[in-house]
N, C-alpha and C positions, 0 to 999 in steps of 0.2 A: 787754353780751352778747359782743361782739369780744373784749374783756378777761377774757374768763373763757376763751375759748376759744387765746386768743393765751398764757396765763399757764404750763399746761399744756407745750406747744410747747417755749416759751421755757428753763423748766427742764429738760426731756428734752434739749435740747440744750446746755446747761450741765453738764449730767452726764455726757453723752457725751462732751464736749472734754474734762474732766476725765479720765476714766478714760481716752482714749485717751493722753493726754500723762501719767500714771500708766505705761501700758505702755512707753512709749517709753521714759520715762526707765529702767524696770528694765531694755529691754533693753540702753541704752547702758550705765550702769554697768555690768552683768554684763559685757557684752565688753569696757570696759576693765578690769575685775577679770580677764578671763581673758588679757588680752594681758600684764597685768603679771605674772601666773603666768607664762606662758611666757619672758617677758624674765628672771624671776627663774633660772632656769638659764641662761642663759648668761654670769650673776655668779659662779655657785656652782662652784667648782673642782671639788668632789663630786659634783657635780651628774651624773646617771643619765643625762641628755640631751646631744646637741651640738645646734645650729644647723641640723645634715642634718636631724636626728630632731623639730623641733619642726613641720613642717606634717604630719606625721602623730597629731599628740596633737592630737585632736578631742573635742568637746563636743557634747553633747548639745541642742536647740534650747532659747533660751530658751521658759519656759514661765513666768508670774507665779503660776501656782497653787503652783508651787513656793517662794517669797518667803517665807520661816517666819516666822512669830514665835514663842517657845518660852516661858514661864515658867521662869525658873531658881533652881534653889535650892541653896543654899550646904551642903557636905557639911562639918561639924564633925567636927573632931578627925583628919582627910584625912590617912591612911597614906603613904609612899611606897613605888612598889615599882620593879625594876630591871625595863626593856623594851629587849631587842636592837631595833638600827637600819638602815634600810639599806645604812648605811657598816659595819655590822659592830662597831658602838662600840656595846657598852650603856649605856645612860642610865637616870639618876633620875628618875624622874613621879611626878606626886600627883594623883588624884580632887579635886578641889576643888568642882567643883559640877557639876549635872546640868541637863539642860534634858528638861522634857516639850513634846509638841507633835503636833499632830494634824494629816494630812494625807492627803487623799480618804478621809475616814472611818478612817484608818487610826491607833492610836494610837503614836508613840515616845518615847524616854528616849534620849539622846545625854549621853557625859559631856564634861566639857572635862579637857585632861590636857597642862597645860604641865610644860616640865621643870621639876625642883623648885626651881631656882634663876631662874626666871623669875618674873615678877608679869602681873597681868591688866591 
């Protein structure tokens, strides 16, 4: 009878530890993905930013509901077309694939769009 009642217990708290150590971990990687974003400008000689300007580029709180996953699929026969850049250099891009994905009921289509001489 203890055992049915201790069984219950036992997995609500295993699920718990999980998911909290789930969250943790999204939000440390996020903040080292956004620390290495902001080190990334002050590699980039082009770069829009100095070192003053980087405690003012702020981010939005982690949130894990935000975490996507997307199903992607591959656009055949992918056009190139010319997109002006923020250095003022136009560039070659190609559509190669799309991604769908749904988040807080809301449905989107994001495309990926390296330059044409890039690979995935």
């Amino acid at each position: 009878m203890i055992q049915k009642k201790i069984f219950p217990i036992l997995l609500l708290s295993i699920i718990g530890c999980t998911l909290t150590k789930n969250k943790s971990n999204y939000a440390s990687e996020l903040s080292t993905f956004r620390q290495e974003y902001k080190d990334g400008f002050l590699h980039d000689e082009r770069s829009p930013l100095t070192k003053d300007d980087l405690p003012f580029l702020d981010f939005y709180p982690a949130d894990p509901a935000w975490k996507l996953t997307c199903q992607c699929t591959k656009i055949e026969n992918a056009k190139t077309f010319d997109m002006p850049t923020y250095s003022g250099v136009t560039r070659l891009y190609q559509r190669i694939c799309y991604g769908r994905l749904q988040v807080q009921r809301k449905r989107y289509k994001i495309e990926y769009l390296p330059k044409h001489d890039s690979t995935i």
